[in-house]
C-alpha positions in Angstrom: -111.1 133.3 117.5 -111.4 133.6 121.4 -110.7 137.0 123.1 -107.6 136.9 124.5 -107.6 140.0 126.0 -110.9 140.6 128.4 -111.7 143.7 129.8 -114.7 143.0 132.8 -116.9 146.6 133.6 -119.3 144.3 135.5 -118.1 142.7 138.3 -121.1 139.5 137.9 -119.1 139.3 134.6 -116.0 139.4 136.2 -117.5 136.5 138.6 -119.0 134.9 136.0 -115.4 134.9 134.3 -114.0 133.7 137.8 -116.1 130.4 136.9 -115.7 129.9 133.6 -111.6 129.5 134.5 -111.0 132.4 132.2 -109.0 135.4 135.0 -105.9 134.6 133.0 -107.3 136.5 129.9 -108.6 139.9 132.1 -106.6 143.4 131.5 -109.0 145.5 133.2 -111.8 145.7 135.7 -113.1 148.3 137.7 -112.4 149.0 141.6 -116.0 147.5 142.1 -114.6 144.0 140.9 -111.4 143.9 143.3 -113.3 141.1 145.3 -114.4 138.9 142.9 -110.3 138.2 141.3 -107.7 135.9 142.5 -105.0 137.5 144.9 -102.6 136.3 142.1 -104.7 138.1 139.0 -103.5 141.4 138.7 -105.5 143.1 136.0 -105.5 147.4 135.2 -108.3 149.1 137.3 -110.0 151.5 135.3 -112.1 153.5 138.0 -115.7 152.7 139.0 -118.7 150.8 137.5 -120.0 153.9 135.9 -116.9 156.3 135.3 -114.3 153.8 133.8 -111.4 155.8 132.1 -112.0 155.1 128.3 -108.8 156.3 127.5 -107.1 153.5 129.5 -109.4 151.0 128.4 -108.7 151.9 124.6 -104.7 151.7 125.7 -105.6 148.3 126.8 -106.5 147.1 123.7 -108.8 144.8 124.5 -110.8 142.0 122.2 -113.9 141.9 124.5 -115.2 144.9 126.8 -118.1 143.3 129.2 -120.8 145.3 131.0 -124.2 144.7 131.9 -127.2 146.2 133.4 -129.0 149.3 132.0 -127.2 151.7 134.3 -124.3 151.1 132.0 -125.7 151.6 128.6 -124.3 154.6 127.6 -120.7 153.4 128.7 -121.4 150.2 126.6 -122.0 152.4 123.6 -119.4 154.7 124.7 -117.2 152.3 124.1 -118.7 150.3 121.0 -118.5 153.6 119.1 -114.3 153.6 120.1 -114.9 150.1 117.8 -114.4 147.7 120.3 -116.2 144.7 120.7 -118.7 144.6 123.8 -120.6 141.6 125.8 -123.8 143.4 127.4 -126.1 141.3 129.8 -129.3 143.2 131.6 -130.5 140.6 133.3 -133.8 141.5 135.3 -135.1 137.9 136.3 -133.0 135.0 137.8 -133.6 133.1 135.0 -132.1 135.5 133.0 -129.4 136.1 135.3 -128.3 132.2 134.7 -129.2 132.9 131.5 -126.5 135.0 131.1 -123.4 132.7 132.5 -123.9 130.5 129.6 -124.1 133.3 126.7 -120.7 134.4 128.7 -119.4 131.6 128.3 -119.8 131.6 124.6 -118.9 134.9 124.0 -115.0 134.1 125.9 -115.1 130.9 123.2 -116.2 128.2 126.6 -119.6 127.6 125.7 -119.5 124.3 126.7 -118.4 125.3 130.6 -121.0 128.5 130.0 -123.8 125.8 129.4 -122.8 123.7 132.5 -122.4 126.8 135.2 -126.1 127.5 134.1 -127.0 123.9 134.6 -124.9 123.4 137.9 -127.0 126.9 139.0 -130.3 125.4 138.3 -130.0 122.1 139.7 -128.4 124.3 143.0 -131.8 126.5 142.8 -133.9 123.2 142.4 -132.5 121.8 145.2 -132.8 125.3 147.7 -136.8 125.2 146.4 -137.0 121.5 147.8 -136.1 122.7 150.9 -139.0 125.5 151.2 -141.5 124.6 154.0 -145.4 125.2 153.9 -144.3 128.3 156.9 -143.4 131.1 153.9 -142.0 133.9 156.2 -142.4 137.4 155.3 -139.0 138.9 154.3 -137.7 142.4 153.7 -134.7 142.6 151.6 -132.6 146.1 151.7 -130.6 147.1 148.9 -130.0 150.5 150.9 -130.8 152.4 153.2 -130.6 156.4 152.9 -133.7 155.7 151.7 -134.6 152.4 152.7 -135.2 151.0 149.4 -136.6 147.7 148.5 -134.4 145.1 146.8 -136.0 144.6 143.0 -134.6 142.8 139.9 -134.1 138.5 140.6 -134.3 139.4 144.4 -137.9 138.5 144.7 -137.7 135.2 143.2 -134.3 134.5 145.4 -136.4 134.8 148.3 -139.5 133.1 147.0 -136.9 129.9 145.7 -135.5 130.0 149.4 -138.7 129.3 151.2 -140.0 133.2 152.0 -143.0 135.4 150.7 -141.7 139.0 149.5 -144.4 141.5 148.9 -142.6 144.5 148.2 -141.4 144.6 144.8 -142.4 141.9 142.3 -139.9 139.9 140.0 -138.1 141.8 137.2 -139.1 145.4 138.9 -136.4 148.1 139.7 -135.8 148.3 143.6 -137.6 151.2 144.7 -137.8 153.1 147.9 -140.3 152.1 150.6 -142.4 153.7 153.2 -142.4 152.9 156.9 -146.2 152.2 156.3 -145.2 149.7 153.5 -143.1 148.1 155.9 -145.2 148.0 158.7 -148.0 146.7 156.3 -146.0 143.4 155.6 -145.1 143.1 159.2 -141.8 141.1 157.6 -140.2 138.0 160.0 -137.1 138.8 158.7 -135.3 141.8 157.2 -132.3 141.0 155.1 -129.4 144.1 154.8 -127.0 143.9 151.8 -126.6 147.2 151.0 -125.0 148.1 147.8 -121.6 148.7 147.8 -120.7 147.4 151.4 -119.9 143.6 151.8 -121.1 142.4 155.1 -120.3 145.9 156.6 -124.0 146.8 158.1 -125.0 147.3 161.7 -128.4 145.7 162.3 -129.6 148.5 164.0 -129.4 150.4 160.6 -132.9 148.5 160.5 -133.7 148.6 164.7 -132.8 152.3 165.4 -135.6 153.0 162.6 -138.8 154.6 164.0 -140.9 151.3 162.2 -143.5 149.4 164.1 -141.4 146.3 162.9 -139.8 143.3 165.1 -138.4 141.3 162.1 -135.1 139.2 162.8 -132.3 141.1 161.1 -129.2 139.4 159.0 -126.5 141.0 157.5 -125.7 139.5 154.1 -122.7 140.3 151.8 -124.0 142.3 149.3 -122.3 140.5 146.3 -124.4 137.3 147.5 -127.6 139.4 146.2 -127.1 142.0 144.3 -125.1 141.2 141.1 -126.7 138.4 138.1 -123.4 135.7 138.8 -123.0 132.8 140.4 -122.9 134.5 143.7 -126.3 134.5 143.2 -126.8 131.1 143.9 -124.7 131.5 147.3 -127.2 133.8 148.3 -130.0 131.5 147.4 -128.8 128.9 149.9 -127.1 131.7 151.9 -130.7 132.9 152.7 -132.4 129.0 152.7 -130.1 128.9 155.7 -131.3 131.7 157.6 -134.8 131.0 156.8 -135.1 127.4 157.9 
C-alpha cells in the first residue's frame, strides 16, 4: 500500500516529491523546505532540518518519514525507534544523488515516474557535458563563508559535467574549509557563492573584500541549485554550463 500520509525532513526529498506529483500526500516538512512546496500545499512545519519536533511528527501520524544525509542519522533513528517507517538517502556522488529520485519514487508507490526523473536527469547531465569546451576553467565553489569552505559531496562532478576543472575537494568528499594559500594556488577563473541556507542572498564582495591574491569572476547562485541531491541539482548543472560558456 502507498503512503498516504508523507512526512519530508529533507527538503531534496521534499523536491524530489515536488516531481514525482506526490505534495498532495505531505503533512509535514521542516522550515528548510518552505521553498521547495506549492503556494497551495500547506503541510505542518515541524522546526529545522536537524531539531524537528518528534512529538508533532508522531501526532502526525505519518506512513513515511523521509530524511537523508548523515547529518540526520540520529533523527532518522530517533524516529524509527518511535516505530515509524523512514526513507533515508545519503547521497555523496551525483550519481547517487539521481540515484536516489528513483528509489523515492518507489518508496511513495511511483516507481515508474521515480525511474523516469532519473532518466530525464541523465539525459539533462549528458547533454550539459556535450556542451564542455577543451578551455576547462578553474572554479571555486563556496558552500560558506565564515570560514570559506569548499563545496564537497556531487559538487565536484557538477562542475566537472559543466565544462570546469575543480581542484579543491574531490567527488564524494565532505566540503571542508580552505586556506587563502589553497585558493590562491588554484588561481580559480570563477568563484561560485551558494552559501548554505541563503538563496541567492550573497554580496559578491563576500569573495572581493577577502584579503586573497585572487581575480576570479564571481556569481551568486541559489543555494538549492547546488547544495541539496534533487532535481535542483540538474538546474544547477546547466545553471552553471551557462555561466561558464
Amino acid at each position: 500500500m502507498p503512503p498516504r500520509r508523507i512526512v519530508s525532513l529533507a527538503p531534496a526529498a521534499t523536491a524530489t516529491l515536488r516531481e514525482l506529483g506526490v505534495l498532495d500526500r505531505l503533512v509535514g516538512i521542516t522550515t528548510h523546505c518552505r521553498s521547495e512546496i506549492d503556494a497551495d500545499t500547506d503541510p505542518t512545519v515541524l522546526g529545522g532540518w536537524l531539531d524537528p519536533d518528534l512529538d508533532e511528527l508522531n501526532a502526525l501520524d505519518p506512513d513515511l518519514v523521509c530524511t537523508g544525509d548523515a547529518l540526520q542519522a540520529e533523527v532518522r533513528d530517533a524516529i524509527r525507534d518511535r516505530g515509524m517507517r523512514v526513507h533515508h538517502t545519503d547521497a555523496r556522488t551525483l550519481p547517487e544523488a539521481v540515484e536516489t529520485f528513483a528509489a523515492l519514487g518507489h518508496a511513495v508507490g511511483h516507481g515508474d515516474e521515480g525511474e523516469r526523473l532519473a532518466a530525464r536527469s541523465r539525459e539533462r547531465l549528458d547533454r550539459v557535458r556535450d556542451r564542455a569546451t577543451d578551455a576547462r576553467p578553474t572554479v571555486y565553489c563556496e558552500e560558506w563563508s565564515d570560514p570559506p569552505m569548499a563545496a564537497g559531496n556531487w559538487v565536484p562532478e557538477v562542475v566537472e559535467t559543466a565544462g570546469g576543472h575543480y581542484p579543491f575537494v574531490d567527488p564524494g568528499e565532505r566540503s571542508h574549509a580552505v586556506s587563502r594559500e589553497e585558493v590562491e594556488a588554484a588561481d580559480p577563473d570563477h568563484a561560485v557563492l551558494h552559501v548554505c541556507g541563503h538563496g541567492a542572498r550573497v554580496d559578491p564582495a563576500t569573495v572581493t573584500d577577502r584579503d586573497w591574491d585572487v581575480d576570479p569572476t564571481v556569481h551568486v547562485v541559489d543555494d538549492a541549485l547546488l547544495n541539496q541531491p534533487s532535481p535542483n541539482l540538474i538546474d544547477g548543472a546547466e545553471r552553471l554550463a551557462d555561466l561558464l560558456s
